[in-house]
C-alpha positions in Angstrom: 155.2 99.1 70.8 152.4 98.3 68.2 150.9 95.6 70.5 150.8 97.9 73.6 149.4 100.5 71.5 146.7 97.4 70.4 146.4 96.6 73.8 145.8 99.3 75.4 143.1 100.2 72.4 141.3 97.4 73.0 141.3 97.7 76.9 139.6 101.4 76.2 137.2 100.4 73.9 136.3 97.9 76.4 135.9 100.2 79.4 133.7 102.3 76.8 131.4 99.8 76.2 131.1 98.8 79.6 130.5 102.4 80.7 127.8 102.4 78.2 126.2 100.0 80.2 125.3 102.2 82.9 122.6 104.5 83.4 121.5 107.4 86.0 117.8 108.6 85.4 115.4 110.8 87.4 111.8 111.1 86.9 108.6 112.0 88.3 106.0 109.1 89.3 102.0 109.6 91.2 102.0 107.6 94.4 99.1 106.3 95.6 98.0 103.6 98.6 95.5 103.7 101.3 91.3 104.2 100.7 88.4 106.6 102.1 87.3 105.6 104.9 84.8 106.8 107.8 85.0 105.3 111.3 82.7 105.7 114.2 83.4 104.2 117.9 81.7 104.8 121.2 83.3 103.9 124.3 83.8 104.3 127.7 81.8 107.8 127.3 84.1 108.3 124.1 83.2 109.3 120.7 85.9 108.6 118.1 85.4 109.6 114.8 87.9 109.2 111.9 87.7 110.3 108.1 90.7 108.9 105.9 91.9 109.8 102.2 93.8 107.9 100.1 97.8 109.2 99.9 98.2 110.6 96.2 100.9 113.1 95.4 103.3 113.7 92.3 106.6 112.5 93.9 110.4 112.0 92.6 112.0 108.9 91.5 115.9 108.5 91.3 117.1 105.7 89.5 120.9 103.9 89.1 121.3 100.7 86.9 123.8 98.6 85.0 122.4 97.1 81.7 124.1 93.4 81.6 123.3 92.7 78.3 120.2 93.3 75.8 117.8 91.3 77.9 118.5 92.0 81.3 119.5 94.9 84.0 119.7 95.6 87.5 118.8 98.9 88.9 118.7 100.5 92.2 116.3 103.3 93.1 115.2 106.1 95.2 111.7 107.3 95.7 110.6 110.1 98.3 106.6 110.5 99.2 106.2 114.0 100.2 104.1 115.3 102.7 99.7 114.9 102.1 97.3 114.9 104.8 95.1 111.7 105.3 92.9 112.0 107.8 91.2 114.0 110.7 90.3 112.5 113.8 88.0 113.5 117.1 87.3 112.6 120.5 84.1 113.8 121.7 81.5 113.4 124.4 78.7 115.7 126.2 81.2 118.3 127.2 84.3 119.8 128.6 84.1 117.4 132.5 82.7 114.2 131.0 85.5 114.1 127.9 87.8 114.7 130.7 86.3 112.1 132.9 86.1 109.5 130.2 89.6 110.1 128.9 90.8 109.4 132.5 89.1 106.0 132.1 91.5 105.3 129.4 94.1 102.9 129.9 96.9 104.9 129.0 95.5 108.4 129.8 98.4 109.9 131.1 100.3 108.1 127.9 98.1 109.6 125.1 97.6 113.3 127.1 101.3 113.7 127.6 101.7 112.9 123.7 99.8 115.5 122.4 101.6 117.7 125.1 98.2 117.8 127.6 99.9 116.0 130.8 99.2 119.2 133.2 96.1 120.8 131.2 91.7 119.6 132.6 89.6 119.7 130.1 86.9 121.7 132.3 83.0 122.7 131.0 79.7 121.6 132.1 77.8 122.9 129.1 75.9 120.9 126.9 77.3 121.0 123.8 79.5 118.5 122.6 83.7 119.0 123.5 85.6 117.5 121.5 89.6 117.4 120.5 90.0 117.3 116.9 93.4 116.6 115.4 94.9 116.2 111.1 97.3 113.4 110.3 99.9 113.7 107.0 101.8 111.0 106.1 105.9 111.2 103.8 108.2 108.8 103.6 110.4 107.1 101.4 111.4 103.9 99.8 114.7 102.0 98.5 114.4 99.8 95.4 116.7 96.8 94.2 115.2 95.1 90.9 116.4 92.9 87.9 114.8 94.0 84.5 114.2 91.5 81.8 114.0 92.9 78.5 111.5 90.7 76.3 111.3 92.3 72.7 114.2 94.6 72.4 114.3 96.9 69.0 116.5 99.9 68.1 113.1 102.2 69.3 111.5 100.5 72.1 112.5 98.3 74.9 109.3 96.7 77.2 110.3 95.2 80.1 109.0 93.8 83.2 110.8 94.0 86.7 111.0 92.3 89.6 112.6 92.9 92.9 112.8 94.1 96.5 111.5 97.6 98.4 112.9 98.9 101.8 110.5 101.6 102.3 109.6 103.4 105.7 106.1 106.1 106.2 106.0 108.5 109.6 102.0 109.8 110.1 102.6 113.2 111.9 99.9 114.4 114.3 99.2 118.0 114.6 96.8 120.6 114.7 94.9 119.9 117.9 91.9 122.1 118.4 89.3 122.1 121.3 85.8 122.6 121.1 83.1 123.3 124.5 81.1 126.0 122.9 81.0 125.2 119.0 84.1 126.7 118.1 87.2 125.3 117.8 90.3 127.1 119.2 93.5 125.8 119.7 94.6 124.2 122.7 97.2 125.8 124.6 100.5 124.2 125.0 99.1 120.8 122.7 101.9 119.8 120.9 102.0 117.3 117.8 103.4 113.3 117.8 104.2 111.0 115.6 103.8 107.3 114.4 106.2 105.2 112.3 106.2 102.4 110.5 108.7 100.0 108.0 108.6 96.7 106.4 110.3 95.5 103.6 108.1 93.8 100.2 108.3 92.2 97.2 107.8 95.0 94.4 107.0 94.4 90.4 106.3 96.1 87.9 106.2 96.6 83.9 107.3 99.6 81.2 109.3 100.8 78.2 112.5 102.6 77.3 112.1 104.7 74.2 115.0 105.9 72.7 116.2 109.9 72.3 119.5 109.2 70.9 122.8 106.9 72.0 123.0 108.3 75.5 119.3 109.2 76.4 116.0 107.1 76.4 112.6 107.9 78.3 111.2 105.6 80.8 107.2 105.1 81.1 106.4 102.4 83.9 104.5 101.4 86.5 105.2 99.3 89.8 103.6 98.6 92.5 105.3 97.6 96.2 103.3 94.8 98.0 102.7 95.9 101.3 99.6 95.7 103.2 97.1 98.1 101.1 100.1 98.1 98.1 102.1 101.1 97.0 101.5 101.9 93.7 103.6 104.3 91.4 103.1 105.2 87.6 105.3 107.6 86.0 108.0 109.1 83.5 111.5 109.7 83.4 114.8 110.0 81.9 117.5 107.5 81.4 121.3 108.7 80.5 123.9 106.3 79.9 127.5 107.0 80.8 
């Protein structure tokens, strides 16, 4: 009896430790990618003109690791990018007839009017102020993390580490708000409905940071990381670490 009672001690005191080895944390980090930029193209009778922000919102972080031993982990993790608008886009030419005209010369006129629900509706006006159809674009998505950690000067208050891994992350730029303009003032258009773009890749993502220590069960997390896709996808931020 006194070695099952030993055994099964030391079988407990294992499982403890190794369920002191895994953390859940959640924590708030400031995304940012993309640039300002101002576009201006003429053709085919066509005026486009694009003005684009930079995406930077305070988004949410959830993170779920297993600490292998005091130099190294491996963490999964969950980040949303909430909705922010990025740019605002026109068509224009001399009025109501020639936009109409020269969007008929597009090559997928009937592609791009039935997107922004237009298929049945002719731009009409003779006038000669500019028409033009003006549209906003917001951009959310979200991205899944698998990293190792490597743990380089741990102490009993601070742990730095560095990180390296892989990001599945996916964005959708939402269309809306079409407005129509043959007198100087914009009004909606009637019936113009909103579309969508997607896009997806999976990168490369690194990053650096530090785990300070509350108490045996909590620590705070200060890091940065950034996910290598085309422009990067930077996030800096704070969170909370509890091991179970």
């Amino acid at each position: 009896l006194k070695v099952i009672a030993l055994s099964v001690l030391v079988a407990t005191s294992v499982h403890a430790k190794e369920s002191e080895d895994m953390y859940f944390g959640l924590g708030a980090v400031q995304t940012k990618f993309g640039g300002a930029e101002v576009s201006s193209v003429t053709k085919s009778g066509i005026t486009y003109n694009e003005v684009t922000e930079a995406y930077k919102k305070n988004n949410y972080k959830v993170t779920f690791g297993k600490r292998l031993n005091k130099n190294f982990a491996v963490e999964g993790s969950y980040t949303n990018y909430s909705s922010d608008e990025m740019s605002m886009s026109s068509l224009s030419a001399a009025n109501g007839a020639a936009l109409e005209a020269a969007m008929a010369a597009l090559r997928d006129t009937a592609g791009f009017k039935s997107r922004i629900g237009l298929a049945g509706t002719t731009l009409t006006g003779t006038g000669t102020t500019n028409a033009k159809i003006t549209s906003s674009a917001t951009v959310s998505g979200r991205s899944l993390g698998l990293s190792g950690l490597y743990y380089f000067a741990p102490s009993d208050s601070f742990e730095p580490f560095v990180k390296l891994g892989v990001s599945a992350w996916n964005m959708k730029a939402e269309s809306s708000a079409f407005q129509y303009d043959n007198a100087g003032i914009l009004t909606p258009i009637t019936g113009a409905t909103g579309y969508s773009d997607k896009g997806s890749d999976t990168n490369v993502v690194y990053g650096v940071g530090v785990d300070g220590k509350i108490n045996d069960t909590i620590k705070y997390r200060v890091a940065f990381e950034r996910i290598r896709a085309d422009g990067n996808i930077d996030n800096i931020g704070i969170g909370m670490l509890y091991s179970f």
